[in-house]
N, C-alpha and C positions, 0 to 999 in steps of 0.2 A: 370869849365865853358868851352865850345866850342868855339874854332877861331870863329869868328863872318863873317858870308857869306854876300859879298857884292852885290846886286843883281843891273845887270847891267838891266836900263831898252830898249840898246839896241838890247839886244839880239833877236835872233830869233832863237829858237828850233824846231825842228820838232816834232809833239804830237798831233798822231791821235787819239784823245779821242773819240769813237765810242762806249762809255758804253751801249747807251740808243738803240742800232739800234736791238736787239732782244734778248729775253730770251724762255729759254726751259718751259716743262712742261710735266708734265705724260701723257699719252695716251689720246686722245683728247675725248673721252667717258666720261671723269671725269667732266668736264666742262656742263653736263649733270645735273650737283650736285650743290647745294646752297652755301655748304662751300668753296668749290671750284672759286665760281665767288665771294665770301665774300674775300678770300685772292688777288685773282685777281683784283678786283676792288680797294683794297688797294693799292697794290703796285704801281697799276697805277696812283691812287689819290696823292703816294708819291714821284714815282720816273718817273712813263710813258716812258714803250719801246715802240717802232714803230711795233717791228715785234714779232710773238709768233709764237715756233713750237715744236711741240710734235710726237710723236710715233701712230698708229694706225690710220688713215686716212682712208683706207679702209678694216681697220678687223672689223668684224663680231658685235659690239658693235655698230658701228655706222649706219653699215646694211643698206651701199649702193649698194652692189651688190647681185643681186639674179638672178639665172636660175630654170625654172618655164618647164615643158612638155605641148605640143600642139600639137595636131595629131601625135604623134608619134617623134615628134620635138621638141629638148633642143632649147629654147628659152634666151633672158634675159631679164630681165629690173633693171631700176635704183631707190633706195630712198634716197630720199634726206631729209627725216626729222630730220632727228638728225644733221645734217650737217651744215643745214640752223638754228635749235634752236642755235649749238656751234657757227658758227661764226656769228649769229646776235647777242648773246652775249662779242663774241669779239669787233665789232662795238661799241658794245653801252659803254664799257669797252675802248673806243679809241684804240684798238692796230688791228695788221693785222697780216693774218696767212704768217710764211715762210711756207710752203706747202713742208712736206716730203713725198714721194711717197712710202708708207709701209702702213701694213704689208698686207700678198696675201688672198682675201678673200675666204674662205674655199672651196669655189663649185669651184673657179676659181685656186685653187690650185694643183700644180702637186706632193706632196706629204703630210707628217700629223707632220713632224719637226714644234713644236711652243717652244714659248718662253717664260718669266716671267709667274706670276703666273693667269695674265687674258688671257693667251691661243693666242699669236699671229703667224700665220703662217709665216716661215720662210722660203719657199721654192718657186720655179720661178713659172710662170703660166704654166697650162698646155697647153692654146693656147695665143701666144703673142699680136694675132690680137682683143681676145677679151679685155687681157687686157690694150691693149692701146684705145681700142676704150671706156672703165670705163674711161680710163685718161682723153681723151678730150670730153669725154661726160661731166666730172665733171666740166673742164673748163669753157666749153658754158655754162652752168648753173649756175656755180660763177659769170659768164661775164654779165648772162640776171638780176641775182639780186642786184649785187654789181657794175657794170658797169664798168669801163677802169680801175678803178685802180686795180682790179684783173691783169692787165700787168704787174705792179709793184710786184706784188706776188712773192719773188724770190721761188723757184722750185729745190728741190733736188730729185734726183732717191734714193731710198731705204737709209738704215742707218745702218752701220758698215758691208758692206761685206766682210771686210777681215777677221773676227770671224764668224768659223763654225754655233755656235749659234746664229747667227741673219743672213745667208744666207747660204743654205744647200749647207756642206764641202767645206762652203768658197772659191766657185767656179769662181775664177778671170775671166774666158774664160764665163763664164754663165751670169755673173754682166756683161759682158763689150757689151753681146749682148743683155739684158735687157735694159744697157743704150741706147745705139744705136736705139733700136726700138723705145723707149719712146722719148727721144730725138729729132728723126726724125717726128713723129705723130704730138708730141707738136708744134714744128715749122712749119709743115705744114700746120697747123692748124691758125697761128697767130706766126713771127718770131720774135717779140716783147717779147714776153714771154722769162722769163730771167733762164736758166734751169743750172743747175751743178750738181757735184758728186767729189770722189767718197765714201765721207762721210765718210772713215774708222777711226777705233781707233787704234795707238799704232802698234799691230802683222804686221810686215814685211813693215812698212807704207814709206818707200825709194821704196822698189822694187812695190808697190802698185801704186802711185804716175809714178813713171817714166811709167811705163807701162801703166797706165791711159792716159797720155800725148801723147807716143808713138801711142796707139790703137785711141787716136781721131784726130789728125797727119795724122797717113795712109788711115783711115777713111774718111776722109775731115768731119770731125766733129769740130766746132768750137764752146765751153761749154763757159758760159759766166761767170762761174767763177770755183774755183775749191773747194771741201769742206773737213774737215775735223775733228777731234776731239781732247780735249787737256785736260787729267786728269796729277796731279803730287805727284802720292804717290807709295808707293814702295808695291808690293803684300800684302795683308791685311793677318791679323790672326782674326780667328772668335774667338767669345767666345758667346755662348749663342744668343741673338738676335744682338748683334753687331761686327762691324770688326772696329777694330784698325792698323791703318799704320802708318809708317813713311814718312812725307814729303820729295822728294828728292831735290834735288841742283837745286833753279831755272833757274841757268845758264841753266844748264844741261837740262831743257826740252826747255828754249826758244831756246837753240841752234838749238833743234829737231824742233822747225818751223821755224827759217831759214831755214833748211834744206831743208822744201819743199820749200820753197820762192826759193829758187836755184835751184832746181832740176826743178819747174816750167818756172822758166827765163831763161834755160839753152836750151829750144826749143826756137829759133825764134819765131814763129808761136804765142808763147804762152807767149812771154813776157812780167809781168806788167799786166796779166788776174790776178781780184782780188782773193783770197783767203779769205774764209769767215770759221773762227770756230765756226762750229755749234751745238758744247757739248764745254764748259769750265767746272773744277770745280778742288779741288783738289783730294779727295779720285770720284771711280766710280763707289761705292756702295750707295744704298739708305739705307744704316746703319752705313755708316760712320762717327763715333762719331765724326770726327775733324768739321763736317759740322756746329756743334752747337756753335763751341768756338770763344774765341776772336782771336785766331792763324789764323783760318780761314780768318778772317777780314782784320787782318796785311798782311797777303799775298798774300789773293786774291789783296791785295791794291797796293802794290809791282807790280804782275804781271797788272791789266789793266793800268800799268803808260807805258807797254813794248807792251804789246800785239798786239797795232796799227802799230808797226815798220814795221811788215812784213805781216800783214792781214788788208784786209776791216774790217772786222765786224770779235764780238767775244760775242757768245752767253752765259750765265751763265745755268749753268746745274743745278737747276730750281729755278721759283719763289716762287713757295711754296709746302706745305709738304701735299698734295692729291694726293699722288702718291702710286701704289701702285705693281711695277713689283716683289716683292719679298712677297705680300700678306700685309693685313693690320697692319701699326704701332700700336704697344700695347702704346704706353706712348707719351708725344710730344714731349719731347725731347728722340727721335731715331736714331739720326744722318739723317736724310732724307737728300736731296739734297739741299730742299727749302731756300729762304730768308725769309720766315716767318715762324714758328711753327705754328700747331692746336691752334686757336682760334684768329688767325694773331697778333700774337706775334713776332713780327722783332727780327730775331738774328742779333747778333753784323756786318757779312758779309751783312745785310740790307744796312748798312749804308754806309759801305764801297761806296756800289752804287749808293745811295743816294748822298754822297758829291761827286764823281766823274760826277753824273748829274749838282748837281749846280754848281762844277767847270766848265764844257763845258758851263752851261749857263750864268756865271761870260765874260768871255772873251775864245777867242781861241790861245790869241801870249802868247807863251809858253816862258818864259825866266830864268830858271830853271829846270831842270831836273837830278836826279841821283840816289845815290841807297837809298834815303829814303825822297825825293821829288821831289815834282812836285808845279810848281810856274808858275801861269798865270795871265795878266794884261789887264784894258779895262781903260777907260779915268777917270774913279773914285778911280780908285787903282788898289789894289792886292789880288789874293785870290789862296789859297796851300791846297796841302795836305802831311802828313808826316805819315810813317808807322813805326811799331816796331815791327820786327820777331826774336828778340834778348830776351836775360834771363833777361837782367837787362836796367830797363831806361837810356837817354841820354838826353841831352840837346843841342838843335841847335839856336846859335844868329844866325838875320838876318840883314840888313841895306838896308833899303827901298829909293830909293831917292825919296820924296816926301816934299812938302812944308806945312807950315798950321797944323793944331790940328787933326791926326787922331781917328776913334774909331775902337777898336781891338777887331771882334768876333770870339769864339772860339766854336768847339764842338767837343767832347771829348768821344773817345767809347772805354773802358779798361776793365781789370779785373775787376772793383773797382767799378765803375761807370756806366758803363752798361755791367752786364751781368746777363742775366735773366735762363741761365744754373744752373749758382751758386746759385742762389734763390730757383730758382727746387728744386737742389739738397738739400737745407739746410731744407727745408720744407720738406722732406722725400720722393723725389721722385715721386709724386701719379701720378700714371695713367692715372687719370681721374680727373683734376681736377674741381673743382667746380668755378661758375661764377664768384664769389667774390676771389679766385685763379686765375684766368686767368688775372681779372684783375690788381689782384697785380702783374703779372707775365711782364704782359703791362709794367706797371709805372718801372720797373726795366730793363725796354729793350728802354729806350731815353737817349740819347748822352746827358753830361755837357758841359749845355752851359756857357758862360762866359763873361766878355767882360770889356774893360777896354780903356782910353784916353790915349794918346799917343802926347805927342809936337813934332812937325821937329824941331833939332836942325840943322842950318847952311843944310838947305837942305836935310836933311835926319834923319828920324823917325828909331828906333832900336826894333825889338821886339826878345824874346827869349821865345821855345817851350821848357817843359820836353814831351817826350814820355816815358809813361811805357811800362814794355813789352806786345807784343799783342796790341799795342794800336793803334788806326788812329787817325789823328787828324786833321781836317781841318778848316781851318782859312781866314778872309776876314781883310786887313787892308783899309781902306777909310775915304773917305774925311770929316770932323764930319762937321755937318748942325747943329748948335748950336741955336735955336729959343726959348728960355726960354718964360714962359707966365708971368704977369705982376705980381711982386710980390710972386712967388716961389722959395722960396732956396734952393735946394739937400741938400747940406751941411745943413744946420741949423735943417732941417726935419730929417735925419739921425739921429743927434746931439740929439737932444730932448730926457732932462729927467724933 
């Protein structure tokens, strides 16, 4: 048994829980699709982000840009119907687009470099004044449908220029004068408008970063935040339709966002400008088998207890598996990015999400925190969460100061207990599986719940967690409201033979 943790209820931690403020998604074309806003409309039913951003905005799918001849004269004009189908769907799904400025649309591009397997062009415009004048063309007409709170819209330039593949030969000098054009358009336009960059992943992301800073600095450029990317696995091995990584040292990558955190605060100018991750996840492949596990769970759970320290906002890299940059998943469990599998099927990292939502909605005064929880309190108690990225279970007492008959609920996401991987796989894998599969697949994918009375001795009520390994577990102790109806026994009814 574990020293028993005394939990002071004066403490005050600092714990920016910003789970809910946006999640990613595949190419915003997809949202075009029924299964698509079926996953979508779940998550939000279960968990509800604020903000949703995806890849292709203005590629060729969505087919808001076109140049049309007139007398001998390139012309353009704009459509907006898929645009206005995708985000009235988002509306009606409660959430709101972060708005990534990508990828370049065909006619308006200055070379044929694309990308994934839906063909996105990765290369600058050929003229910068038409493509900013597509930018704040799109704005006014978000602004005339959706009305102010399109302000609110945060606004990223492009995504990952520091990788050849998603901006031709990863031209820092060529990004840093697309930013500037767009940048400038937007705000003249309306200086409310809340714009950043400079989105990269990983390759050179110090020397990116400071030079970013530097060039809106000498610029008189002032970005109202700055954005970034955060995968933690080590180079993948393929095998067949999947990549297998190894997880690295989570010290070792949060170090790596401090690092911009400092390298950003290290300008004047630019000190304490938020910082928004706007890809999370561990592997940053859409075939990365760890996406599916309960390891997944434990550690994405681990990192959003840290991830607030030094960013605004930290977006998961996606909510579900309608994604298709590498061509269409053969099976549903692919390792995709998603929080739900085909047929919205919540993998165990659902949850993870899940309870960090209801802990920010539990209370915000943090009085615990460290490397395997997280403890917040509001005027009816206490509610936690505990992770397990270890081989073998542990057991953690707690000592609650609390007075009166608490009631202790628990919910429970492990190897054992929820994982609907292991179900897949014991039922043979199928590809495809059928409806009465899917939903056995369901019932194997909810947390054990639990729950149990608890007396305050002498001021203070004790409870004690096991975690297994890969486990999360998160937990509410509170105040019991004992209202028995007139003449019902628990006990005696139980008892009955």
């Amino acid at each position: 048994m574990s020293a028993k943790t005394v939990i002071d209820p004066n403490n005050s931690i600092r714990f920016n829980n910003n789970v809910d403020f946006c999640v990613g998604t595949g190419r915003l074309g997809l949202a075009l699709t029924e299964e698509y806003l079926d996953e979508l409309r779940y998550v939000q039913r279960e968990i509800g982000f604020r903000h949703i951003r995806g890849h292709g905005l203005f590629s060729d799918d969505v087919a808001i840009y076109h140049e049309y001849e007139e007398n001998g004269e390139t012309k353009v004009e704009y459509n907006y119907t898929y645009i206005d189908r995708i985000f009235d769907s988002y509306q009606k799904a409660g959430i709101r687009p972060f708005l990534e400025l990508g990828f370049m649309p065909c006619q308006l591009a200055s070379g044929d470099q694309t990308i994934f397997y839906w063909k996105g062009n990765t290369t600058p415009p050929k003229d910068y004044r038409k493509w900013t004048d597509m930018v704040v063309a799109l704005l006014a007409h978000l602004r005339s449908r959706y009305g102010e709170q399109v302000l609110e819209w945060p606004i990223e330039v492009w995504n990952e220029p520091n990788l050849p593949g998603f901006w031709y030969k990863a031209d820092m000098e060529e990004y840093f004068k697309l930013f500037k054009e767009t940048f400038l358009a937007i705000k003249d336009c309306d200086s409310r408008f809340k714009i950043g960059g400079p989105a990269i992943c990983g390759v050179f992301d110090a020397k990116w970063i400071t030079e970013f800073m530097t060039f809106c600095r000498d610029n008189g450029l002032r970005p109202d935040s700055v954005t970034r990317h955060h995968y933690t696995v080590e180079f993948p091995e393929n095998v067949g339709h999947y990549d297998y990584s190894k997880l690295q040292d989570p010290e070792e990558r949060l170090g790596n966002l401090q690092s911009t955190r400092d390298i950003v605060d290290s300008f004047e100018e630019f000190k304490g400008l938020p910082i928004h991750i706007t890809e999370f996840s561990t592997s940053y492949t859409p075939k990365g088998v760890i996406h599916d596990t309960n390891l997944n769970a434990a550690y994405i759970a681990q990192q959003l207890s840290r991830l607030g320290d030094m960013n605004e906002s930290y977006s998961y890299w996606t909510f579900g598996d309608v994604f298709e940059e590498q061509g269409v998943p053969y099976t549903p469990f692919h390792g995709g990015f998603g929080l739900v599998a085909a047929g919205c099927i919540p993998k165990p990292t659902f949850h993870t999400f899940s309870f960090y939502k209801q802990l920010k909605n539990f209370g915000s005064e943090c009085v615990l925190r460290d490397d395997t929880a997280v403890i917040v309190k509001n005027e009816r108690g206490y509610a936690g969460i505990l992770w397990n990225t270890g081989l073998e279970a542990y057991t953690r007492s707690f000592e609650f100061p609390v007075s009166g008959e608490q009631v202790l609920i628990t919910k429970t996401v492990d190897e054992v207990c929820c994982n609907p991987l292991k179900v897949w796989h014991d039922l043979g894998e199928p590809a495809n599986p059928d409806a009465a599969t899917v939903e056995l697949l369901r019932s194997a994918a909810k947390p054990l719940v639990a729950s149990d009375v608890i007396p305050a001795v002498s001021g203070a009520a004790s409870a004690e967690f096991t975690v297994d390994r890969s486990g999360v577990l998160y937990f509410e102790l509170t105040n019991r409201n004992f209202t028995p109806d007139r003449g019902y026994d628990y006990e005696r009814a139980v008892t009955f033979r």
